[in-house]
CHARMM-style PDB file with segment names, atoms N, HN, CA, C and O in Angstrom:
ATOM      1  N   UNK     1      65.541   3.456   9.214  1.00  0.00      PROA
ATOM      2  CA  UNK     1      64.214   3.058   8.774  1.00  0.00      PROA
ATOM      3  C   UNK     1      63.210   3.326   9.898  1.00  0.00      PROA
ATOM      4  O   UNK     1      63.617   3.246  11.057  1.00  0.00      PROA
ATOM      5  N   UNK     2      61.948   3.632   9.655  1.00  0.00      PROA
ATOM      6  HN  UNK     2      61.618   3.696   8.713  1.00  0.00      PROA
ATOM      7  CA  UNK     2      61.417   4.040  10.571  1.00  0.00      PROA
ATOM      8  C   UNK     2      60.491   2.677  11.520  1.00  0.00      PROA
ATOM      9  O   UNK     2      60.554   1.476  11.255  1.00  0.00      PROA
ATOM     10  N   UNK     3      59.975   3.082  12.230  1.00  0.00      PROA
ATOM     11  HN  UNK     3      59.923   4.058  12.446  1.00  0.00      PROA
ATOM     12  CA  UNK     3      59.519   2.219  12.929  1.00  0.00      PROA
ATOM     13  C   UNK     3      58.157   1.574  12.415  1.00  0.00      PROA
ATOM     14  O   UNK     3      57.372   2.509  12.258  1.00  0.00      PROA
ATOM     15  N   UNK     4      57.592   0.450  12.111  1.00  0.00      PROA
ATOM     16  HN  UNK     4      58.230  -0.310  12.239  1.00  0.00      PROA
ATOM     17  CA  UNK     4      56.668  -0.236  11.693  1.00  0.00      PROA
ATOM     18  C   UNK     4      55.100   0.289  12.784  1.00  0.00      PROA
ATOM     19  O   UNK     4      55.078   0.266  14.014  1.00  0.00      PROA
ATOM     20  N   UNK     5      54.252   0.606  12.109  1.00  0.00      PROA
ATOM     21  HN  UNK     5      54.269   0.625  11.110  1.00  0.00      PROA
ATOM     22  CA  UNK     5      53.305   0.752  13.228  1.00  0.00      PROA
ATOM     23  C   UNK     5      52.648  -0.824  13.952  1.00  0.00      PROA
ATOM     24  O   UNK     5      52.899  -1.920  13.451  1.00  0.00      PROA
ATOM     25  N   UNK     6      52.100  -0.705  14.744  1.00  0.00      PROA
ATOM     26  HN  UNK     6      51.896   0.185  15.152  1.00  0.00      PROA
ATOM     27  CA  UNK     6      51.742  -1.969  15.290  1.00  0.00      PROA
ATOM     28  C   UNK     6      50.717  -1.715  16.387  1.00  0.00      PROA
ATOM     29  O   UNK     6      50.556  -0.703  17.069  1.00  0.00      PROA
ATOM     30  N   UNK     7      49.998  -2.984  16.395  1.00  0.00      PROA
ATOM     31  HN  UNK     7      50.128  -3.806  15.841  1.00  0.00      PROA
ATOM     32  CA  UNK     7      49.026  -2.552  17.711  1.00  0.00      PROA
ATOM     33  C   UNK     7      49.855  -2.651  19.053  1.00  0.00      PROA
ATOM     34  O   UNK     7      50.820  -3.412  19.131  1.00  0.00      PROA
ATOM     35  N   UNK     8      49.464  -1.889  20.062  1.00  0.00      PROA
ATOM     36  HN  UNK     8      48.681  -1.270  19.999  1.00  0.00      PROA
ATOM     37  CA  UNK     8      50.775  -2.013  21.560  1.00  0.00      PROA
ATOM     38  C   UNK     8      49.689  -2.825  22.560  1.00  0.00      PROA
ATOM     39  O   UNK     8      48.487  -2.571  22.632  1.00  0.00      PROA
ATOM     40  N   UNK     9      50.334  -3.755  23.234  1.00  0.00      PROA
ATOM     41  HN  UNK     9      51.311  -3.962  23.175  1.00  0.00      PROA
ATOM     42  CA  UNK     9      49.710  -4.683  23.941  1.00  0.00      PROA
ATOM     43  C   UNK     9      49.392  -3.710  25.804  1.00  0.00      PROA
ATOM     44  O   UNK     9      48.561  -3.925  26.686  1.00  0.00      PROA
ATOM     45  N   UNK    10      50.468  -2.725  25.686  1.00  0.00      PROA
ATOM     46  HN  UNK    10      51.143  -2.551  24.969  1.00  0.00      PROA
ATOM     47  CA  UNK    10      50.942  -1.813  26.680  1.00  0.00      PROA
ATOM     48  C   UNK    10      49.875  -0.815  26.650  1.00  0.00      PROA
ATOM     49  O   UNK    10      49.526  -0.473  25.520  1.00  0.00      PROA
ATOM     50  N   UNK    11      49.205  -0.204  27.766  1.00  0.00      PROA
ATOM     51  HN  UNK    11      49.488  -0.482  28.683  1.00  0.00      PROA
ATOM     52  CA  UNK    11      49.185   1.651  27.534  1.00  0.00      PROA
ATOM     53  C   UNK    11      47.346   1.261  26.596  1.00  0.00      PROA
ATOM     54  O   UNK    11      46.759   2.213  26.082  1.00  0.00      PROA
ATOM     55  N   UNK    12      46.974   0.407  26.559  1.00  0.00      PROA
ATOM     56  HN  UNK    12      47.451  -0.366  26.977  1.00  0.00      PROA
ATOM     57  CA  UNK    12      45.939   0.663  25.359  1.00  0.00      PROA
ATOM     58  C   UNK    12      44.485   0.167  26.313  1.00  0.00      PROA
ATOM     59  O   UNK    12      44.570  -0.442  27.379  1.00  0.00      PROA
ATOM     60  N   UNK    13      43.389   0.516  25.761  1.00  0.00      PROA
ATOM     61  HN  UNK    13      43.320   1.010  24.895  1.00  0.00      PROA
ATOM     62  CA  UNK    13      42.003   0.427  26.523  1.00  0.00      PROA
ATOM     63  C   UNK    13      41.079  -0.893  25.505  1.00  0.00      PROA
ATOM     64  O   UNK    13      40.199  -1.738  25.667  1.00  0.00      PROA
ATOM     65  N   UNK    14      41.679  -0.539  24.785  1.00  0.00      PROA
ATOM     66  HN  UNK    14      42.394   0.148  24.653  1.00  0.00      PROA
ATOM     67  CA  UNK    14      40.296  -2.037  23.768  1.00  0.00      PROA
ATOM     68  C   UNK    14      41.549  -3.060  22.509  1.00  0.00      PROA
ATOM     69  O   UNK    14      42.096  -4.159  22.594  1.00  0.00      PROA
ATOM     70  N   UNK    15      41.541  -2.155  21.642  1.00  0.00      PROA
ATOM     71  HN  UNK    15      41.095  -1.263  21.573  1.00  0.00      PROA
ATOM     72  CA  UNK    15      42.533  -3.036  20.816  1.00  0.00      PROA
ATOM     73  C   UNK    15      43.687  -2.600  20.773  1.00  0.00      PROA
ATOM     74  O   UNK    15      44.401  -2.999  19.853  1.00  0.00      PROA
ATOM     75  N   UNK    16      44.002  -2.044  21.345  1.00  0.00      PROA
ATOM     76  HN  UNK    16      43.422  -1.720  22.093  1.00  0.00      PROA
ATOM     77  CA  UNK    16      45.626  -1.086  21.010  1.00  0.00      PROA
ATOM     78  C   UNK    16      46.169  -0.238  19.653  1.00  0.00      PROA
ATOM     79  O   UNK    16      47.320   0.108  19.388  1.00  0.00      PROA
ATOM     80  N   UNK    17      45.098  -0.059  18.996  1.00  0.00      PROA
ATOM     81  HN  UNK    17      44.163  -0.340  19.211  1.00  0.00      PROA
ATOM     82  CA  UNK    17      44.751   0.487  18.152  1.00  0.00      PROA
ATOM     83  C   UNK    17      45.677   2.198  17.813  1.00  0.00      PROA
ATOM     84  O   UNK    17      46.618   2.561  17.107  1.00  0.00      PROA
ATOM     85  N   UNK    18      44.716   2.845  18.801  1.00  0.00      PROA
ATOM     86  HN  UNK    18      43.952   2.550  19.374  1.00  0.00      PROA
ATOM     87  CA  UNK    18      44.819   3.747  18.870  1.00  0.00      PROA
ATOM     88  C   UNK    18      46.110   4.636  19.783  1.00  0.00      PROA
ATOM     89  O   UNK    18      46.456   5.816  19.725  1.00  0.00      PROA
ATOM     90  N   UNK    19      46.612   3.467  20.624  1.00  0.00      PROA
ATOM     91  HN  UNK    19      46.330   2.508  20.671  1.00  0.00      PROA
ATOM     92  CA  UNK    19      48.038   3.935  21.121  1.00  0.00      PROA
ATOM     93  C   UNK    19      49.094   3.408  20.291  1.00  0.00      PROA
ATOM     94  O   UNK    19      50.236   3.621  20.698  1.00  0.00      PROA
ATOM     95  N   UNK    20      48.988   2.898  19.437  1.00  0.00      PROA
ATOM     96  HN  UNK    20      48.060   2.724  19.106  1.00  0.00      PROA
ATOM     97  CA  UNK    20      49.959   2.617  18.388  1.00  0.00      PROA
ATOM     98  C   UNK    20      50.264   3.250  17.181  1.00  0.00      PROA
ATOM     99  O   UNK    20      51.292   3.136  16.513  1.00  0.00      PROA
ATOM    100  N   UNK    21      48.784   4.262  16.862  1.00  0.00      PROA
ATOM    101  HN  UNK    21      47.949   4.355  17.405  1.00  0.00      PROA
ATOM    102  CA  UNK    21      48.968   5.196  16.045  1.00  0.00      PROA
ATOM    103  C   UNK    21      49.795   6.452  16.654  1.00  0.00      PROA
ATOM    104  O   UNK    21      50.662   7.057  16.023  1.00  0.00      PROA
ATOM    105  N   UNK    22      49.269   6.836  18.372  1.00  0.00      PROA
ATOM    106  HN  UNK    22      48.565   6.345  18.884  1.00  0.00      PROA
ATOM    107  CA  UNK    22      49.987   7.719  18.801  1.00  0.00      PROA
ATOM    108  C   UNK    22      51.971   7.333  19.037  1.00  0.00      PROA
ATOM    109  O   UNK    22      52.909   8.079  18.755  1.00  0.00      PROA
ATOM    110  N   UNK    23      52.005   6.193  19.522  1.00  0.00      PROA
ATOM    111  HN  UNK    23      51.244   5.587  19.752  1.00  0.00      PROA
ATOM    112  CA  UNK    23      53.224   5.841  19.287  1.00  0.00      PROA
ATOM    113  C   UNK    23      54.030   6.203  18.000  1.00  0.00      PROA
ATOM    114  O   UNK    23      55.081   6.844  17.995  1.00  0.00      PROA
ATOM    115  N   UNK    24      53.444   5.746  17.015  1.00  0.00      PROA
ATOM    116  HN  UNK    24      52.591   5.225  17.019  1.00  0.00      PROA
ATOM    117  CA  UNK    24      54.047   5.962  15.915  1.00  0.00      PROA
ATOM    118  C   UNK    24      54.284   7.079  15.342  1.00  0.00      PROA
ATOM    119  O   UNK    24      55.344   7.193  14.726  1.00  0.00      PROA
ATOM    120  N   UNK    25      53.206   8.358  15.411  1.00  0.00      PROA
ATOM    121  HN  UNK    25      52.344   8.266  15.911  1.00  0.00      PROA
ATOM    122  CA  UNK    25      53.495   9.539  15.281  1.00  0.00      PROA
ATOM    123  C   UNK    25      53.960  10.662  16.357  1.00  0.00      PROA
ATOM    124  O   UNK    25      54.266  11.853  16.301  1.00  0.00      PROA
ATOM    125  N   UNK    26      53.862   9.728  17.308  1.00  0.00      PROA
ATOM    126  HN  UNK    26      53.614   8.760  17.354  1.00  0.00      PROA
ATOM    127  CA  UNK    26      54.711  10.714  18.458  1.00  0.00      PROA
ATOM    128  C   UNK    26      53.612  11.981  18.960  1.00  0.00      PROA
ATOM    129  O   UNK    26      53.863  13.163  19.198  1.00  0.00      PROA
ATOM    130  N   UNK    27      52.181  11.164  19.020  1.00  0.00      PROA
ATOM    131  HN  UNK    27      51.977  10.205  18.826  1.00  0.00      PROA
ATOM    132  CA  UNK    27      51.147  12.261  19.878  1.00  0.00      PROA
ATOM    133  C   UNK    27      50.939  11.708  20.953  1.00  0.00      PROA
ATOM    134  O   UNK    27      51.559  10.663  21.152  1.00  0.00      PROA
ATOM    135  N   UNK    28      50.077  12.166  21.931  1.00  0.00      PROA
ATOM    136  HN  UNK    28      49.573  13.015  21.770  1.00  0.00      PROA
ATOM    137  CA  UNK    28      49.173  12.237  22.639  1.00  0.00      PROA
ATOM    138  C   UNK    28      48.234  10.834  22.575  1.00  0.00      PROA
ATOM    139  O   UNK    28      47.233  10.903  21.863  1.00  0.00      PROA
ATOM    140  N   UNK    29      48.468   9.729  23.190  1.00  0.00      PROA
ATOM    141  HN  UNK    29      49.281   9.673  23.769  1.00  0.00      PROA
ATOM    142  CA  UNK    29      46.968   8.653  23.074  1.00  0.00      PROA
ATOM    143  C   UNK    29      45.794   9.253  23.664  1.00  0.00      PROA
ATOM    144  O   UNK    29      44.777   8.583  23.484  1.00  0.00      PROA
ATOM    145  N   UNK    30      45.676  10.084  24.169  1.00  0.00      PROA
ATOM    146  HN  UNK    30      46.502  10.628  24.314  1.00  0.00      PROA
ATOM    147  CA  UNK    30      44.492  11.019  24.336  1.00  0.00      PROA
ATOM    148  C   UNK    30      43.589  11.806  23.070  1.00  0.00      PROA
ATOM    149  O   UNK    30      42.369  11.943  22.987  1.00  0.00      PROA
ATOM    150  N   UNK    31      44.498  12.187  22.281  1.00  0.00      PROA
ATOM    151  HN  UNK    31      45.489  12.076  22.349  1.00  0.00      PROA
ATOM    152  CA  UNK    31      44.609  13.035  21.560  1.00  0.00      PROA
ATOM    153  C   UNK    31      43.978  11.907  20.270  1.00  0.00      PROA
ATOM    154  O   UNK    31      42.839  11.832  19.810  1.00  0.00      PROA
ATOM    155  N   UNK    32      44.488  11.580  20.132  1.00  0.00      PROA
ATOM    156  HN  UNK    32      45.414  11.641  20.506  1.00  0.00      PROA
ATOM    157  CA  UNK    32      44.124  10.216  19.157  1.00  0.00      PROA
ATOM    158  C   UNK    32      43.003   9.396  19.385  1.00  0.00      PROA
ATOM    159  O   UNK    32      42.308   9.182  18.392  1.00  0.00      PROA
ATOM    160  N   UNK    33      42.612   8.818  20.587  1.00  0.00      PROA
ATOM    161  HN  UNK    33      43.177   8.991  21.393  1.00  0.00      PROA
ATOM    162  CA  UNK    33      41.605   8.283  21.163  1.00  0.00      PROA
ATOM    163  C   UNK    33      39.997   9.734  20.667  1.00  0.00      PROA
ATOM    164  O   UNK    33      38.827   9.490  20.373  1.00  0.00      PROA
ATOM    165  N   UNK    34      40.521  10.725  20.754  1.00  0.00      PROA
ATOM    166  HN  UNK    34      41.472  10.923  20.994  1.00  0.00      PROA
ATOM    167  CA  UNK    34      39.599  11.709  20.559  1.00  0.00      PROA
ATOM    168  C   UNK    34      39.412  11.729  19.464  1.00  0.00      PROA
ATOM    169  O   UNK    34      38.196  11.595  19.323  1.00  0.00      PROA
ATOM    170  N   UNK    35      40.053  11.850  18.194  1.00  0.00      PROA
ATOM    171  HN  UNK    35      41.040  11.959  18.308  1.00  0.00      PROA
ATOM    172  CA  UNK    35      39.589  12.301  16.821  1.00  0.00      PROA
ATOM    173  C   UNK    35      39.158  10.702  16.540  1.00  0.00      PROA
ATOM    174  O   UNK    35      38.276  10.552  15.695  1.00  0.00      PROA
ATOM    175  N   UNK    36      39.597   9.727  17.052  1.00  0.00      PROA
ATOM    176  HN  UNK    36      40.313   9.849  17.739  1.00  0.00      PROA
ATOM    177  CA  UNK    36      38.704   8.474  16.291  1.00  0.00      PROA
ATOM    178  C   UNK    36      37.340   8.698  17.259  1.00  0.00      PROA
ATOM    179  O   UNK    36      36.400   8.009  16.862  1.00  0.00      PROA
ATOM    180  N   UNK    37      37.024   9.547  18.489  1.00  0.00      PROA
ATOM    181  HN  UNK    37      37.787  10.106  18.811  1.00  0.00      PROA
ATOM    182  CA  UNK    37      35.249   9.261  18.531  1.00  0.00      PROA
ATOM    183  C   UNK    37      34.887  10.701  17.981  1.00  0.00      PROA
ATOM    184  O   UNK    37      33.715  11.056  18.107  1.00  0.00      PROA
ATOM    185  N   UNK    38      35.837  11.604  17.353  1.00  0.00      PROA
ATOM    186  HN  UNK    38      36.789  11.316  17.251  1.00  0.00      PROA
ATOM    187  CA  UNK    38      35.095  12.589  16.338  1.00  0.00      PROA
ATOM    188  C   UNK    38      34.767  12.142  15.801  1.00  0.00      PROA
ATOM    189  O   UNK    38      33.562  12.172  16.054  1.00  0.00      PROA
ATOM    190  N   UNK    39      35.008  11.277  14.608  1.00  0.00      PROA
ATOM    191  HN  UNK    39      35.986  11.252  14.402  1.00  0.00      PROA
ATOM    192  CA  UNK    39      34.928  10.807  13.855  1.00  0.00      PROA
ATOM    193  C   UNK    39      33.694   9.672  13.385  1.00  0.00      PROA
ATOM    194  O   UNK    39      33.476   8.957  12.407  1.00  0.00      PROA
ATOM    195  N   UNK    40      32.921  10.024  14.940  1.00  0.00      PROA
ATOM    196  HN  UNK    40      33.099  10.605  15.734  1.00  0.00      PROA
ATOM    197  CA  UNK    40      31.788   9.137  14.375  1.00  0.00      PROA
ATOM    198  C   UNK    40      32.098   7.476  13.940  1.00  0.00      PROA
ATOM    199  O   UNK    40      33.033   6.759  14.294  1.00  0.00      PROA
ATOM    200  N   UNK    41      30.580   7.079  12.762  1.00  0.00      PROA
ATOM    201  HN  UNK    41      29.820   7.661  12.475  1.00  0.00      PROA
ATOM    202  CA  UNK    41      31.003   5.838  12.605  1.00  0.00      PROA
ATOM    203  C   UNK    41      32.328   5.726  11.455  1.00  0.00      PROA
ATOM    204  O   UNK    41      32.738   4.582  11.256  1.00  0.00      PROA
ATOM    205  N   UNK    42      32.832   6.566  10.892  1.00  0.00      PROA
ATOM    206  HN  UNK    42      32.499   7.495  11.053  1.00  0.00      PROA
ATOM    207  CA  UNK    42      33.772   6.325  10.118  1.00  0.00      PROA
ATOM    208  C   UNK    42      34.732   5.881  10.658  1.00  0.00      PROA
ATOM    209  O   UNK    42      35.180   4.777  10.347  1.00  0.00      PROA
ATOM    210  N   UNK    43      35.312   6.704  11.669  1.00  0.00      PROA
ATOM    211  HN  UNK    43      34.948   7.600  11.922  1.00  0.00      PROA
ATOM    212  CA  UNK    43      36.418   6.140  12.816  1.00  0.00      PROA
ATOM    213  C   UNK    43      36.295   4.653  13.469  1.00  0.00      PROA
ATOM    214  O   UNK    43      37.198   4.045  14.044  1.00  0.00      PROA
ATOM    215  N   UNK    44      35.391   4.355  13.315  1.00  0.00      PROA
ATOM    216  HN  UNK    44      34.657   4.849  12.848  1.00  0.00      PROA
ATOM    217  CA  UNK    44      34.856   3.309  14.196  1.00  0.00      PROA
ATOM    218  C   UNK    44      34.852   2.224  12.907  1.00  0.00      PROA
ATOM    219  O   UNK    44      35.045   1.024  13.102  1.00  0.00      PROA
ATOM    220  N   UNK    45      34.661   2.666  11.852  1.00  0.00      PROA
ATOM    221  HN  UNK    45      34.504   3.641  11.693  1.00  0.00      PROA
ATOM    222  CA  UNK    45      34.741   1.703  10.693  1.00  0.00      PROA
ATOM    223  C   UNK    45      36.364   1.531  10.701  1.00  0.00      PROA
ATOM    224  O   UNK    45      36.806   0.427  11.020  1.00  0.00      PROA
ATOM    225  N   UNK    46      37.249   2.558  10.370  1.00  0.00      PROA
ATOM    226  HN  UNK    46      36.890   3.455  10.111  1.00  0.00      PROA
ATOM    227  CA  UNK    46      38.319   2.821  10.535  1.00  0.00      PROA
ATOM    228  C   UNK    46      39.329   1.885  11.425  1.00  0.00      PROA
ATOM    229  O   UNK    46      40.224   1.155  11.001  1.00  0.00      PROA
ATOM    230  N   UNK    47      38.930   2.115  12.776  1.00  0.00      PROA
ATOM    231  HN  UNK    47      38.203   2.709  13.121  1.00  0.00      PROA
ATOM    232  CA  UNK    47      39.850   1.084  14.140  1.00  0.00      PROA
ATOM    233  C   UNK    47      39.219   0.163  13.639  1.00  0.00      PROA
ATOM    234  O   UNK    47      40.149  -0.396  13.056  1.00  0.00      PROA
ATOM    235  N   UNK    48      38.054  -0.629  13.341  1.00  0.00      PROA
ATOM    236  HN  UNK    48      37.299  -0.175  13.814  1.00  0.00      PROA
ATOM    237  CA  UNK    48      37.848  -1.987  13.135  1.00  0.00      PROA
ATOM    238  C   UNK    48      38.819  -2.281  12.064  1.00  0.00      PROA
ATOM    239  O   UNK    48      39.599  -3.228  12.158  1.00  0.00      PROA
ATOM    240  N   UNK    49      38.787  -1.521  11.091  1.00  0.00      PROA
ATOM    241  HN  UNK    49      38.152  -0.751  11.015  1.00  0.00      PROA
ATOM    242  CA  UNK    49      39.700  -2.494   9.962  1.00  0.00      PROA
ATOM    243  C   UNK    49      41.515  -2.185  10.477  1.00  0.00      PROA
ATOM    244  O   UNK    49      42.496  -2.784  10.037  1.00  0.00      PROA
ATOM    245  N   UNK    50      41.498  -1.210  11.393  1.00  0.00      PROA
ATOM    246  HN  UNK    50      40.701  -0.724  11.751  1.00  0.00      PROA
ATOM    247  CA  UNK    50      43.442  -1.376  11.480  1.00  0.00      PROA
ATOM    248  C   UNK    50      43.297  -2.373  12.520  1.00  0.00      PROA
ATOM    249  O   UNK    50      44.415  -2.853  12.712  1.00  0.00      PROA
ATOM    250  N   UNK    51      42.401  -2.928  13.311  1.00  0.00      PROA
ATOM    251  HN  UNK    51      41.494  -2.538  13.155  1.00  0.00      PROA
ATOM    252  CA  UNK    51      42.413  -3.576  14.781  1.00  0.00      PROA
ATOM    253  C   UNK    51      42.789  -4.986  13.761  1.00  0.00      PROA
ATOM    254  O   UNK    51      43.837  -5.616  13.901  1.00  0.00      PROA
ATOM    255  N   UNK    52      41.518  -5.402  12.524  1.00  0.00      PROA
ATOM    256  HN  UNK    52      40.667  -4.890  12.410  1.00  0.00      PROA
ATOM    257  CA  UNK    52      41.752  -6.075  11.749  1.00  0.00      PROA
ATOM    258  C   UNK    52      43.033  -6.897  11.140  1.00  0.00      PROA
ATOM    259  O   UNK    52      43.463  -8.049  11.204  1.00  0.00      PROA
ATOM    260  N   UNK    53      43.379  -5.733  10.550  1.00  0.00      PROA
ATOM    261  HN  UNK    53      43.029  -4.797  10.499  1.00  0.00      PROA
ATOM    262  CA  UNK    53      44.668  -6.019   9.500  1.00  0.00      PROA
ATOM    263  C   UNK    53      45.885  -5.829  10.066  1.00  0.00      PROA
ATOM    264  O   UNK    53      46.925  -6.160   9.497  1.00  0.00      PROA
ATOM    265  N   UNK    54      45.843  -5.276  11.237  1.00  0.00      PROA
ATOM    266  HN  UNK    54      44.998  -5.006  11.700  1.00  0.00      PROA
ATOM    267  CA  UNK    54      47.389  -4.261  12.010  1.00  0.00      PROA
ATOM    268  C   UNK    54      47.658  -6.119  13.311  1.00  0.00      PROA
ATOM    269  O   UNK    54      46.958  -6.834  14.029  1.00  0.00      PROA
ATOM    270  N   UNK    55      49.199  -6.019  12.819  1.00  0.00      PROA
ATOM    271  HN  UNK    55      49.768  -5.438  12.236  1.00  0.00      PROA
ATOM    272  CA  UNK    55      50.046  -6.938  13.592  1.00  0.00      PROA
ATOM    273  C   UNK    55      49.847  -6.537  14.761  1.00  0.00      PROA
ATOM    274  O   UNK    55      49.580  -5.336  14.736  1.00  0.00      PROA
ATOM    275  N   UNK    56      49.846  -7.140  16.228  1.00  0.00      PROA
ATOM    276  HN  UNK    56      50.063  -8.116  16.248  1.00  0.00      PROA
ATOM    277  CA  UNK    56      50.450  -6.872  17.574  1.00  0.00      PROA
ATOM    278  C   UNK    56      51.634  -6.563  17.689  1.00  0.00      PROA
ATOM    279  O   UNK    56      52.334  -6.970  16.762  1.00  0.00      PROA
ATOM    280  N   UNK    57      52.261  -5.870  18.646  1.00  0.00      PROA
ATOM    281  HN  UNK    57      51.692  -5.539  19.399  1.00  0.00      PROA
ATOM    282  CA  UNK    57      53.535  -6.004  19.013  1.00  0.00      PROA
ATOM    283  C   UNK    57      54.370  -6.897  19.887  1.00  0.00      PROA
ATOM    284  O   UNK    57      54.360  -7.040  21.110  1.00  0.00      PROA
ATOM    285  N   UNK    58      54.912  -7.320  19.187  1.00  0.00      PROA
ATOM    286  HN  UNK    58      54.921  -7.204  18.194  1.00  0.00      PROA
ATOM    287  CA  UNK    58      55.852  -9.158  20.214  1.00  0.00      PROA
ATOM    288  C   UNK    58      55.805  -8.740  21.325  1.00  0.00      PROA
ATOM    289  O   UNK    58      55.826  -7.567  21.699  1.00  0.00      PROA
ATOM    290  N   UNK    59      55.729  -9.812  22.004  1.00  0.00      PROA
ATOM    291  HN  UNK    59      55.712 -10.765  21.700  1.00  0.00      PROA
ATOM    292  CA  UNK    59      55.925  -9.901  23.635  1.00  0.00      PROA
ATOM    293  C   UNK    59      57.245  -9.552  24.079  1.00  0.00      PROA
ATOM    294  O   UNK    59      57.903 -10.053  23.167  1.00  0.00      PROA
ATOM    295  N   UNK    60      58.169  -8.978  24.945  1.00  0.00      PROA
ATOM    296  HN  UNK    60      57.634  -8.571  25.686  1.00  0.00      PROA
ATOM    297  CA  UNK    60      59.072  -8.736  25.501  1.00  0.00      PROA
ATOM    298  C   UNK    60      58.959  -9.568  26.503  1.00  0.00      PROA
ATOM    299  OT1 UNK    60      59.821  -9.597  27.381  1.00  0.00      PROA
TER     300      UNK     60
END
């Protein structure tokens, strides 16, 4: 089963948002961090609602 996405408490600059998408698909958090500020305000609408609705990842 694959791995659940999640926000990463690790590795991340504001909500962990966006290194949790790269986690999960196995890119670049660079790379990812970039197309959400292509993306204008949509992106930005976008991370607010996964920052929103998206679990943390447990503490270790």
């Amino acid at each position: 089963m694959a791995e659940r996405f999640v926000r990463r408490r690790r590795g991340s600059w504001i909500g962990g948002v966006c290194a949790g998408i790269a986690d999960r698909l196995g890119l670049p958090r660079i790379l990812v961090r970039l197309l959400f500020v292509l993306a204008n305000g949509a992106g930005l609408v976008v991370y607010l609602l996964l920052w929103t609705f998206t679990k943390v990842e447990p503490k270790k």
